[in-house]
Every structure is written in structure tokens, then in C-alpha cells.
ZAKOL-166531 format. One record per residue (C-alpha): residue in three letters; y, x, z; residue number from 0. Coordinates in Angstrom, 3 decimals, m for minus. Layout:
// ZAKOL-166531
> r	py	px	pz	k
> Ala	Y	X	Z	NUM
...
END
This chain:
// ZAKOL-166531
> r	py	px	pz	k
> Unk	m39.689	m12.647	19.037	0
> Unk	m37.601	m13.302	16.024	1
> Unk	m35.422	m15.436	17.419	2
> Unk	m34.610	m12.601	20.224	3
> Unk	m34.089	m10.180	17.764	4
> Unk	m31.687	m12.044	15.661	5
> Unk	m30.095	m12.701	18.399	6
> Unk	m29.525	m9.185	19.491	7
> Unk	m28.569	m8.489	15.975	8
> Unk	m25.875	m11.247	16.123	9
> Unk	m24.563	m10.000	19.293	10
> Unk	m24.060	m6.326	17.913	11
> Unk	m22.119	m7.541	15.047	12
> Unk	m19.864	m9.562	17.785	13
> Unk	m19.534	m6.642	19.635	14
> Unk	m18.814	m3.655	16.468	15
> Unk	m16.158	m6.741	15.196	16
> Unk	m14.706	m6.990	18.375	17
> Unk	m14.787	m3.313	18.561	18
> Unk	m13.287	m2.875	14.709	19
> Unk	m10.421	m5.589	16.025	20
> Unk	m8.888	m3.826	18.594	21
> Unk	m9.379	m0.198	17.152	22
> Unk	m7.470	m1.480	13.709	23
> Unk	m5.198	m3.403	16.266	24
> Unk	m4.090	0.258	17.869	25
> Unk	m3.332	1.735	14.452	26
> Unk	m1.382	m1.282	13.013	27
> Unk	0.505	m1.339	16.521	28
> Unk	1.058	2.810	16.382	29
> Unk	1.240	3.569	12.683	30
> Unk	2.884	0.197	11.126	31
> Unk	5.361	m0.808	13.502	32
> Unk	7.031	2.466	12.884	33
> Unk	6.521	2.558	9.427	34
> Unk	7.680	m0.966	9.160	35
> Unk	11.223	m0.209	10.444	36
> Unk	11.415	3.032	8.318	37
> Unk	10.968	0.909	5.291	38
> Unk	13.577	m1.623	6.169	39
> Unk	16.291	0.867	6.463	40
> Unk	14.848	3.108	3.245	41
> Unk	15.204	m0.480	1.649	42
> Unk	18.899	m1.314	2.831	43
> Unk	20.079	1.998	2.121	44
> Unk	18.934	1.475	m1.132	45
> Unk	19.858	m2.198	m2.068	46
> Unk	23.224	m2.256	m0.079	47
> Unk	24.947	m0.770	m2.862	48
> Unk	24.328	m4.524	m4.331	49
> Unk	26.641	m5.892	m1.540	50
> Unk	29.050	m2.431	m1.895	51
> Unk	29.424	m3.667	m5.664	52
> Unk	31.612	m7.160	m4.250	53
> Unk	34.510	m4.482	m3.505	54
> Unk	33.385	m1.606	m4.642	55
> Unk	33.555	m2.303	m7.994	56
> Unk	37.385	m3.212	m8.279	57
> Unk	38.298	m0.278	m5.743	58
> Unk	36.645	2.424	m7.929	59
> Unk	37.208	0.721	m11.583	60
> Unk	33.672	0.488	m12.228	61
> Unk	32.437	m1.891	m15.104	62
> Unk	29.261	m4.032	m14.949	63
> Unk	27.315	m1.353	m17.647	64
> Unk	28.789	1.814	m15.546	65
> Unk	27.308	m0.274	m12.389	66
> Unk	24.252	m0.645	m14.166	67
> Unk	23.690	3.112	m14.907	68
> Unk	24.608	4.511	m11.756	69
> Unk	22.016	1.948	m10.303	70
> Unk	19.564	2.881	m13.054	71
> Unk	20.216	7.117	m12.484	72
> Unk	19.219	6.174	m8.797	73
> Unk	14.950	5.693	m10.379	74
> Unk	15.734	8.866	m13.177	75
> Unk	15.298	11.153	m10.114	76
> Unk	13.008	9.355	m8.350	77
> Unk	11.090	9.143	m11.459	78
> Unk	10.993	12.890	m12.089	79
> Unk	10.217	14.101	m7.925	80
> Unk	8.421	11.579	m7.129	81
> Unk	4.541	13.112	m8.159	82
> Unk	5.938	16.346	m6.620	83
> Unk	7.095	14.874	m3.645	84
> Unk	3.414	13.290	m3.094	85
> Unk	2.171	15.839	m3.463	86
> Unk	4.156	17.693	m0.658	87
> Unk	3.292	15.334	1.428	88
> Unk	m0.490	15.640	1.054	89
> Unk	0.038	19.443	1.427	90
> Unk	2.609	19.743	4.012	91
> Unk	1.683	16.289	6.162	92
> Unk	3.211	13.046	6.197	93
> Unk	4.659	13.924	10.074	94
> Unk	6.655	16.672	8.308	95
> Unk	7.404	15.120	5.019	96
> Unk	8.401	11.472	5.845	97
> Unk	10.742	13.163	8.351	98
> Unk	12.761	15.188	5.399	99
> Unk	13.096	12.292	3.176	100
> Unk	14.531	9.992	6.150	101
> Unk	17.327	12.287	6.854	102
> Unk	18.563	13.545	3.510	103
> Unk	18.530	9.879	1.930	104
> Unk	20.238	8.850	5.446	105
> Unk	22.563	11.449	4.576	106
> Unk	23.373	11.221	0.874	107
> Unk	23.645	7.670	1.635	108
> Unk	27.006	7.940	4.330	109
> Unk	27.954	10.487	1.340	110
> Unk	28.273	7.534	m0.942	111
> Unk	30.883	6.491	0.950	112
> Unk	33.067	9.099	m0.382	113
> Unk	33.083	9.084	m3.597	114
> Unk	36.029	7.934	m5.565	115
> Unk	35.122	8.111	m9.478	116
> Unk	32.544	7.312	m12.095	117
> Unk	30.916	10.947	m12.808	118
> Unk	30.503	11.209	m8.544	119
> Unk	28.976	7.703	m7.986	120
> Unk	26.442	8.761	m10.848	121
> Unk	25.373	12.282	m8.966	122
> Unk	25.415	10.775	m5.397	123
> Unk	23.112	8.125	m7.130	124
> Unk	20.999	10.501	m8.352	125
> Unk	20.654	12.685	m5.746	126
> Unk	20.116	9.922	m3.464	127
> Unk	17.101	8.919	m5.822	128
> Unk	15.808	12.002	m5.619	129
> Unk	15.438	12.547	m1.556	130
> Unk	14.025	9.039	m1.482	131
> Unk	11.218	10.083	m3.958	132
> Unk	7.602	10.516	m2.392	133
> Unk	8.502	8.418	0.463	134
> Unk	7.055	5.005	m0.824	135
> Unk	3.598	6.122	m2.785	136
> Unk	3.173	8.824	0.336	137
> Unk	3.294	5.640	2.848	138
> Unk	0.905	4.350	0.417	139
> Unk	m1.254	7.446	0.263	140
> Unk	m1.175	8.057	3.986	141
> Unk	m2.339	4.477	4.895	142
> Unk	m5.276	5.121	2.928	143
> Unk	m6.022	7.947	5.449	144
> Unk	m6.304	5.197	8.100	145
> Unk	m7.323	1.922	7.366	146
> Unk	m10.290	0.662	5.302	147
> Unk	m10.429	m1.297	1.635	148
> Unk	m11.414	m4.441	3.452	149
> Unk	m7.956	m4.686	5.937	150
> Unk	m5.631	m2.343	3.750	151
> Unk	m4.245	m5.552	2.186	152
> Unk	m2.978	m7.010	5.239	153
> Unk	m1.820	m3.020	6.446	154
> Unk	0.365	m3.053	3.302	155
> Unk	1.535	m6.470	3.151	156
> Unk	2.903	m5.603	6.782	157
> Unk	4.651	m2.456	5.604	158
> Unk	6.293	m4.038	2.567	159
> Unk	7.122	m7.263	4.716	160
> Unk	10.054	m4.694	5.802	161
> Unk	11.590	m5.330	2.318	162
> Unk	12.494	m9.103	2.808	163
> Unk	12.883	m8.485	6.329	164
> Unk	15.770	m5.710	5.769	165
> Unk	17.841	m8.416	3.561	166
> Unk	16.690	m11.486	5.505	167
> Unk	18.970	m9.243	8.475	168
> Unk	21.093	m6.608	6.108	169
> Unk	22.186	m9.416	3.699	170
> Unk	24.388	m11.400	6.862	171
> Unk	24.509	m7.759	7.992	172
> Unk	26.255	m6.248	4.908	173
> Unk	28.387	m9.508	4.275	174
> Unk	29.155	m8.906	8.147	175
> Unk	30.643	m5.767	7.974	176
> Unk	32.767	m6.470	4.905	177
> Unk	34.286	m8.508	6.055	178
> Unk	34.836	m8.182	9.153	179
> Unk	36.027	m4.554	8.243	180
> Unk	38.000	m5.597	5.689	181
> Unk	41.310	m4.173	7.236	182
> Unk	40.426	m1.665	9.349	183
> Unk	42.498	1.592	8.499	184
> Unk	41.025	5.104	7.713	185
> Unk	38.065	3.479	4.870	186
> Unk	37.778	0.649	2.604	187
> Unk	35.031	m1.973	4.245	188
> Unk	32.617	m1.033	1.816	189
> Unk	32.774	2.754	2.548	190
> Unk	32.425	1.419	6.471	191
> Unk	28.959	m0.701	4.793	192
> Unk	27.406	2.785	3.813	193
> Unk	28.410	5.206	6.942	194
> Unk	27.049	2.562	9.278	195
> Unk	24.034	1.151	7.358	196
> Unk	22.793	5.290	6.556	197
> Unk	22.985	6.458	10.467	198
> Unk	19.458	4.328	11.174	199
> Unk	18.114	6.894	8.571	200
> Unk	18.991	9.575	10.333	201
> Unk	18.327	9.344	13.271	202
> Unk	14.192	7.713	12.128	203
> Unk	13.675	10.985	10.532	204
> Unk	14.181	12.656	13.849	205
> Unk	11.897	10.400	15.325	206
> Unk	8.948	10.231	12.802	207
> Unk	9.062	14.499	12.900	208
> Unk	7.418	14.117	17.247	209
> Unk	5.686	10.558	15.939	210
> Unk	3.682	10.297	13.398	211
> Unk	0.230	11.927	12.995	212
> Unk	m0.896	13.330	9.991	213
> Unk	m4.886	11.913	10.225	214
> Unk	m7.044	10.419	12.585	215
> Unk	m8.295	13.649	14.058	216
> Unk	m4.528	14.200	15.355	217
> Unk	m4.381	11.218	16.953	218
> Unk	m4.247	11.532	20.973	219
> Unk	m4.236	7.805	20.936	220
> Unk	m7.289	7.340	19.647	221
> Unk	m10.550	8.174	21.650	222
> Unk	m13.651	9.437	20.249	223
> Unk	m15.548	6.656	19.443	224
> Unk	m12.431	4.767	17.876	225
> Unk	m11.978	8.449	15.710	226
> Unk	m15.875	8.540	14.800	227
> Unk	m15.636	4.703	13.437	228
> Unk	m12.502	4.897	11.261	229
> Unk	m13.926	8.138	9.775	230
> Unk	m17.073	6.510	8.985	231
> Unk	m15.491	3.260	7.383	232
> Unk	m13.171	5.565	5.171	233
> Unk	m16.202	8.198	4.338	234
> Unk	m18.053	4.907	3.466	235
> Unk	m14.992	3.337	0.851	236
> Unk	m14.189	6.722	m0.219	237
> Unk	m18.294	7.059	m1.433	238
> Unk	m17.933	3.220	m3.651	239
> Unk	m14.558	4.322	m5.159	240
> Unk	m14.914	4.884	m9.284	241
> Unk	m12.999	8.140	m9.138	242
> Unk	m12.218	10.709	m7.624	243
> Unk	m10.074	13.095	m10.418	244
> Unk	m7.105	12.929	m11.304	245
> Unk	m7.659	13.594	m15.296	246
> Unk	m10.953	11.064	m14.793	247
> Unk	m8.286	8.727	m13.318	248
> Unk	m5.696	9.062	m15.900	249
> Unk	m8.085	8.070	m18.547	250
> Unk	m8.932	4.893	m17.168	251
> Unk	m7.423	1.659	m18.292	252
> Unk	m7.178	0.105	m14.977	253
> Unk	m4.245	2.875	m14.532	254
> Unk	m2.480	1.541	m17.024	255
> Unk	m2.790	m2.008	m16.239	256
> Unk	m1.760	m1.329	m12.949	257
> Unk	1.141	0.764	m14.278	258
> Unk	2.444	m2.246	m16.665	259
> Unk	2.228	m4.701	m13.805	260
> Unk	4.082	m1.911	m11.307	261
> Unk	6.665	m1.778	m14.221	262
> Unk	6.986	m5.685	m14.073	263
> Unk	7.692	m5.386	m10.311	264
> Unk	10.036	m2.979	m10.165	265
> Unk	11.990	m3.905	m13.127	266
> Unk	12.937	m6.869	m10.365	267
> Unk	15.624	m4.052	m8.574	268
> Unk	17.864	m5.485	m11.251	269
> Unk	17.790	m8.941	m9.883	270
> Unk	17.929	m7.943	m6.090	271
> Unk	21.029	m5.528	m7.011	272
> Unk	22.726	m8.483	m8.835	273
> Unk	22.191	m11.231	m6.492	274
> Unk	25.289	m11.243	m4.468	275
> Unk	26.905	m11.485	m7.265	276
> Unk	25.735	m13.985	m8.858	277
> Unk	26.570	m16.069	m5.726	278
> Unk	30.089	m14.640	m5.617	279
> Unk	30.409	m16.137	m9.968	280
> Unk	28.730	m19.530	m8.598	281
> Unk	31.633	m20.140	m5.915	282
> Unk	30.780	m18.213	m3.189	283
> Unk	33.702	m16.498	m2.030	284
> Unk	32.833	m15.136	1.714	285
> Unk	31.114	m11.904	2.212	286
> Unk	29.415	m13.493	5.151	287
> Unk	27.680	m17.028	3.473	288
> Unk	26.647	m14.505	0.647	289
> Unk	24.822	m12.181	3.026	290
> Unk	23.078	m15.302	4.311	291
> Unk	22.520	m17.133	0.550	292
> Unk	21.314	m13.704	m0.464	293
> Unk	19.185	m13.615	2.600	294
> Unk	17.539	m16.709	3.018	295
> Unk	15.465	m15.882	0.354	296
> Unk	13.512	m13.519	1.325	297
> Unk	12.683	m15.314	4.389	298
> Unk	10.185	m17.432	2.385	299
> Unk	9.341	m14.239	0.568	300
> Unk	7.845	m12.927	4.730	301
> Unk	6.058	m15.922	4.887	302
> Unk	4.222	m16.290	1.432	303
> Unk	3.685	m12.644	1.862	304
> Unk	1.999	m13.128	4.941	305
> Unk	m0.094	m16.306	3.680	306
> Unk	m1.239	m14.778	0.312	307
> Unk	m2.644	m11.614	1.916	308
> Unk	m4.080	m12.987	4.596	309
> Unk	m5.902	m15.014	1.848	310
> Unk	m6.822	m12.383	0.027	311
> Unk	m8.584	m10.162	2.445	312
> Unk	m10.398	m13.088	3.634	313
> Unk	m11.797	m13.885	0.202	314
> Unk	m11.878	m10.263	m0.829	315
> Unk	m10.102	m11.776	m4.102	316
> Unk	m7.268	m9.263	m5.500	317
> Unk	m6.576	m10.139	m9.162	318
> Unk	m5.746	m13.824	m9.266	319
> Unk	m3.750	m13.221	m5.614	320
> Unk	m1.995	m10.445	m7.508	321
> Unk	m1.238	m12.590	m10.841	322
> Unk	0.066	m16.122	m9.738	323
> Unk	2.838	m14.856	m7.661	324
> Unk	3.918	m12.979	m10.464	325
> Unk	3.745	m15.988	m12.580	326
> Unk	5.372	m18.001	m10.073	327
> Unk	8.253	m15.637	m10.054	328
> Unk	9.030	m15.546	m13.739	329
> Unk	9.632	m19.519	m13.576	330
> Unk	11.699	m18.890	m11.008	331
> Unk	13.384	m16.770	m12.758	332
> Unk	13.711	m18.772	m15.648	333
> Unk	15.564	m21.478	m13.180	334
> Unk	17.955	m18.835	m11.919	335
> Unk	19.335	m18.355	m15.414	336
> Unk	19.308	m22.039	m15.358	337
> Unk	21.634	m22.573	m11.846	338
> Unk	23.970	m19.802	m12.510	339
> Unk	27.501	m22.343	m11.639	340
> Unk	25.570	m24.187	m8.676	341
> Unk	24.989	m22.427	m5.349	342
> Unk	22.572	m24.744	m4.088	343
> Unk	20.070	m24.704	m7.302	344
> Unk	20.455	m20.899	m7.221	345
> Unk	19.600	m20.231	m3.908	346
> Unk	16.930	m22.505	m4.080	347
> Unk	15.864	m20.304	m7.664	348
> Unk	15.955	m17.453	m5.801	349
> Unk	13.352	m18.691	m3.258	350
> Unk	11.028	m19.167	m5.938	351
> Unk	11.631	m15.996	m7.637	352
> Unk	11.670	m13.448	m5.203	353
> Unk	9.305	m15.072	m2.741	354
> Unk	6.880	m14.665	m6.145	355
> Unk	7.979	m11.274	m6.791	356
> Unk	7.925	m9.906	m3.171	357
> Unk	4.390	m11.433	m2.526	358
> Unk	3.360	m9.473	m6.138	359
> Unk	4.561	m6.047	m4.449	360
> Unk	2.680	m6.848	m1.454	361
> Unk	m0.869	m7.899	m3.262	362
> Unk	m0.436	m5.512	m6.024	363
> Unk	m1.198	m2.244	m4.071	364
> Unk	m4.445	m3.581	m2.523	365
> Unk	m5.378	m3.027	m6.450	366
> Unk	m5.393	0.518	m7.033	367
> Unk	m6.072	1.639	m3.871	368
> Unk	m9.581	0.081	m3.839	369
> Unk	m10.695	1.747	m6.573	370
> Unk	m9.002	5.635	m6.060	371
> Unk	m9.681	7.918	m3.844	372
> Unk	m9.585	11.521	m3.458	373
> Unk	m6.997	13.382	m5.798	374
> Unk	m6.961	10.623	m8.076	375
> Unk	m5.782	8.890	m4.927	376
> Unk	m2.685	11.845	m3.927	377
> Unk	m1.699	11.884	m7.617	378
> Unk	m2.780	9.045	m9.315	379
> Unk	m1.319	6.204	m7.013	380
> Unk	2.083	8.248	m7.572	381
> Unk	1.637	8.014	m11.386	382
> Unk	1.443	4.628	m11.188	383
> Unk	4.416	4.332	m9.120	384
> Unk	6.444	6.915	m10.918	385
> Unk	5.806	5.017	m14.208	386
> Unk	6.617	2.026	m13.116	387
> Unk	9.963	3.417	m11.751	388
> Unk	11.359	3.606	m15.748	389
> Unk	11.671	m0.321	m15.004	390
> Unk	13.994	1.047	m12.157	391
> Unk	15.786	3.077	m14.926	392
> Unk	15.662	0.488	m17.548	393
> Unk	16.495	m2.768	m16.217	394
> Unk	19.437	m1.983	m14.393	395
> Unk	21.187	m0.092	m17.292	396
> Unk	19.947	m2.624	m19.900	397
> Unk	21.025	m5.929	m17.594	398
> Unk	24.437	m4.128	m16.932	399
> Unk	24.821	m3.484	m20.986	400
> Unk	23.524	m7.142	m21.664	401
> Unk	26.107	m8.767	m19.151	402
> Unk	28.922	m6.318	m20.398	403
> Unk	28.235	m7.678	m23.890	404
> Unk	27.307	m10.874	m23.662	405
> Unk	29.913	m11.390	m20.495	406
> Unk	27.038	m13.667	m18.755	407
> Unk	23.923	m12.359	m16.798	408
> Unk	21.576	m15.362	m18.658	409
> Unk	20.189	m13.053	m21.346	410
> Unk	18.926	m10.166	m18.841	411
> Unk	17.972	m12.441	m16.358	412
> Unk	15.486	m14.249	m19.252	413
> Unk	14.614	m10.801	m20.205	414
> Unk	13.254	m10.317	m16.368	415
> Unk	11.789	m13.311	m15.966	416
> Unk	9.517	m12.142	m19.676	417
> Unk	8.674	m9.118	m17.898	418
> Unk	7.533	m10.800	m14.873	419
> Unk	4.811	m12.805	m16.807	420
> Unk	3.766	m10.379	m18.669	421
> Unk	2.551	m8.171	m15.216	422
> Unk	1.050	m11.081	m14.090	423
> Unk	m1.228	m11.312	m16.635	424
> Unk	m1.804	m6.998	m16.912	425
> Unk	m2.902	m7.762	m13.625	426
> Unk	m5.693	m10.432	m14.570	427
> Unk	m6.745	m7.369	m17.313	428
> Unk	m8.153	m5.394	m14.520	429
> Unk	m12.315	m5.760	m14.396	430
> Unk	m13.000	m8.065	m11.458	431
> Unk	m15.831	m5.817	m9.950	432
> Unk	m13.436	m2.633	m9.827	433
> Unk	m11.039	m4.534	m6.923	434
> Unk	m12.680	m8.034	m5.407	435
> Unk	m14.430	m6.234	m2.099	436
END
């Protein structure tokens, strides 16, 4: 009789995984694919001005510390709108909201194209900053609303997989189109980089406004039974999650650990902006072997991405996953600063750096979003984010004025690689029992 009945028992659970499978299988097809491609284009749009910079920067007079601020005003607007903007999105819907943000940054992007001095590159910058703000903590907010703690991991490992993915293709993509529009008439080839890069945008935002659903209950794609389960596994995370306030939130340490580690991994935009030219100092002189040493990169970034999360769901282990790669990066980081006159050793650098840094981003929003929920979830995943955009601010500006003064990128790039560690270990701060589930 026992026997029998475990074996019914073991059959159930066969059947409610196989079930769980192919009803998270719908969503990641549906909701990720889409979401995926939206990112990859947000990302180019907002990293291309990296590759702009190799003819930009003569064209327009533009020195590396006025560069590095009109990178750096790009995250002062984002920093500001970017708890509003979540907020928006919560109210209005992410169908709605996500559909704005695509076509205004598609559009202030092609503006970029235009502009022919200092004081204008700093307000398109900034204005581009803020139309892009919301649209990364509201992906992470709205895929909360759909998949459970124990397979968001892998759900936003697959999202931000579109950030090496857009430079594995935009890098040869970018390098591409300046050169090969190098003397066409009407626009310099870098103006040509932003008109044709920003149309994707565009015409996404159109697309997510008849796509995207705002819950589960919206979704005609998803029968009953799938609807009753997902609501069940989310009631059931939401009910284990420490808080649910935003002012109980905002007192916790774990927000600010996460927030220092954040700031770590996006003080990295400095890095990713500065990359192609690094090549270009080391001898790299075509646009097109620079879009492919930039992007080779972040090919290995897809895959340890992929690995490291698919490890860390399986275990249910979040802190150490979330604190080597960040390790990893910073002595990779240390070697770039090291390989700075050999294109080989700084390609290979790079590997190490950003596939540690790019893995971090992936592992490091499985944190918070195990243990927030509710408003703390709407506002306080956006504080996190929004704070940790000042390293978006910061390192730009401050690696621009360090290169300016020292006329080498070493110091900043040692600077980085500091910051890097030091995230790695906020990260190992965080009480195990709050995010290993």
C-alpha cells in the first residue's frame, strides 16, 4: 500500500513539473523573446555613442573629460526619473509604459545625430537619459509579475543576455557602418551610426503598445489552469518575502548592500564606453576589426552568463554566484590596464573582465528580487537601481578627467577594477537565508 502511494505521489510531481515546464516555457517564449530584443537595441542605442566617439570626437572638438560628462549627464537624468518612471509603469501598465520609453529614446537617439557642439551633445545626452529611465528596473519589476523566485534567475539572465548579445552583433555592426559610410555625402558616418541604429527603437515601441500584457490575467495565451498555477506560485513567494513597505525596505541593510554592489556594476559603463578606444590607442586602426575585438568579448560574457545562472537556480545559491564573477572581473580588469599597447593581451583582458562583470549583472538581480515584494518591490528595486546609477554619473566623468590629466586611461581603469572587488564582496554581506531558495 505504501509503495502504491508513493508511487502515485511520485507520478504527480512528474506530472505538476512537466506541467510547470511547459507553462514557464510559454511565458519565456511570449514575454522574453520580446523583451530580449527590446533590451538589445535600448543597449546599442545607449553604448553606440562609444563607437560614435572614434569620429565623433575629432568632428565635434570634443575632449576626453567633455566625452566623459556628456556620457556621465546621460545617468544624471536617469538617476532623477527613474523611481518616477517605475512607478508609472506600475500605475499605468508596462504594455503602455515600455511602449513610451521605446520611442522617445529611439527618437532622441537619431536626434543625436544632429548635434554639432558641446552644450547640445550634453542636453541630447540628458534627455536621452531621461526617456530611457524606468525602462530597465520596470522590466525587472514586471518579470516579477510572472515568473517565480525559483526560475527568475534564469528569466533575467535571458533578458540581460541581450546586453552582450547587442555588442557581440552592434560592435561589427557599428564598426560596419563607419566605415563603410565613411564617404557617403549628406552626414558624417557617425551621424549615419545613430539614425540607423535608433529606427529599431522606434518602430519596438509600436510593437510592444498591441504586445505585451500587463499581468497574467490579460494574457489570452494562457489558459485557465496555466493562469491559476502562476498566480498561486507568485501568491506563495510573495507570502515568504521579508517585506513588503517601502520605508520597512529602505531601512534594511540588504538594500544597501545590494545598492553598493549595483554601484560596482554599473560604474563598468565607463569601461564598455571606452573600449573601442582603447583598441584604436593599441594599433587598431579599422572601424570594422574594432567592432569585432570589441565584440568578441561579450561572446564569452553569453556563455558564462548562461552557465553561472543555470548553476545557480539549480543550487538555489545566489551570493557566492553573485560575488566571484565580480571578483573575477576586477582581475581582469587589473590585466586590461596591464595590455593597454598589445591588442591580443587586451582583447583577451577584456574576456575576463566583462565576461565577470556581465555574468555579475545577470546573478545580481536574482538578489533583491527574492526577498521584495509588494511596494517595496515597485519602489524599492528602483532605489536600488537609481542609486547605483551615480556610478553611471561618476565613473564616466571621473575616468574622462583622470585620462585628460594623466593622458593614459591606466589610473581609471585601476580605479574600476577597485570598485569591482569591492561589490563582490557587498554582495557576500547579504545574510545567506534572505536569498539562497
Amino acid at each position: 500500500m505504501q509503495a502504491a502511494t508513493t508511487k502515485l505521489a511520485s507520478q504527480s510531481a512528474e506530472i505538476t513539473s512537466d506541467f510547470e515546464k511547459k507553462t514557464l516555457a510559454t511565458v519565456s517564449k511570449r514575454i522574453m523573446t520580446f523583451l530580449f530584443i527590446c533590451y538589445m537595441f535600448a543597449f546599442l542605442d545607449r553604448v553606440n555613442i562609444g563607437f560614435a566617439k572614434l569620429h565623433m570626437q575629432d568632428d565635434l572638438q570634443l575632449s576626453e573629460a567633455i566625452f566623459g560628462f556628456g556620457a556621465a549627464i546621460f545617468f544624471i537624468a536617469y538617476f532623477m526619473l527613474e523611481v518616477p518612471s517605475n512607478i508609472a509603469l506600475n500605475k499605468f501598465g508596462a504594455r503602455r509604459w515600455i511602449a513610451r520609453i521605446m520611442v522617445t529614446w529611439g527618437v532622441l537617439s537619431i536626434a543625436t545625430a544632429f548635434v554639432t557642439t558641446p552644450t547640445q551633445f550634453y542636453v541630447i545626452r540628458a534627455l536621452l537619459g531621461a526617456a530611457e529611465a524606468g525602462f530597465f528596473p520596470g522590466v525587472m519589476l514586471y518579470l516579477t509579475y510572472w515568473f517565480p523566485i525559483r526560475n527568475r534567475a534564469r528569466a533575467i539572465t535571458i533578458f540581460l543576455m541581450a546586453i552582450p548579445f547587442s555588442v557581440l552583433i552592434g560592435g561589427p555592426l557599428s564598426g560596419w557602418i563607419l566605415h563603410f559610410f565613411h564617404d557617403y555625402p549628406n552626414f558624417k558616418s557617425w551621424q549615419y551610426l545613430f539614425i540607423i541604429e535608433g529606427v529599431p527603437s522606434i518602430l519596438l515601441g509600436v510593437i510592444c503598445w498591441f504586445y505585451l500584457d500587463d499581468s497574467v490575467d490579460k494574457a489570452k495565451w494562457l489558459n485557465a489552469e496555466q493562469k491559476a498555477y502562476l498566480k498561486s506560485r507568485l501568491d506563495s513567494d510573495s507570502s515568504t518575502a521579508i517585506t513588503h513597505s517601502f520605508w520597512a525596505a529602505a531601512r534594511m541593510p540588504q538594500i544597501w548592500l545590494m545598492t553598493l554592489t549595483n554601484f560596482a556594476l554599473l560604474s563598468s559603463i565607463a569601461l564598455i564606453l571606452w573600449l573601442p578606444s582603447l583598441f584604436k590607442n593599441a594599433g587598431v586602426t579599422n572601424e570594422i576589426e574594432i567592432g569585432w575585438y570589441t565584440g568578441i568579448p561579450y561572446g564569452f560574457a553569453m556563455v558564462a552568463m548562461f552557465l553561472t545562472a543555470k548553476s545557480s537556480d539549480r543550487t538555489g545559491e545566489r551570493r557566492w554566484h553573485t560575488a566571484i564573477p565580480a571578483i573575477i572581473a576586477s582581475f581582469g580588469t587589473v590585466m586590461i590596464a596591464m595590455s593597454l599597447h598589445n591588442p591580443t593581451l587586451l582583447a583577451v583582458s577584456a574576456v575576463i573582465s566583462l565576461g565577470g562583470l556581465l555574468t555579475l549583472n545577470a546573478l545580481f538581480w536574482s538578489l533583491p528580487t527574492t526577498f521584495l515584494t509588494g511596494t517595496a518591490a515597485v519602489v524599492g528595486i528602483a532605489f536600488i537601481n537609481t542609486v547605483g546609477q551615480l556610478a553611471g554619473v561618476t565613473s564616466p566623468a571621473v575616468f574622462g578627467w583622470l585620462f585628460s590629466k594623466t593622458g593614459s586611461p591606466a589610473t581609471g581603469i585601476l580605479v574600476l577594477a577597485a570598485v569591482y572587488f569591492i561589490g563582490g564582496i557587498a554582495a557576500l554581506l547579504v545574510p545567506k537565508a534572505d536569498v539562497d531558495r
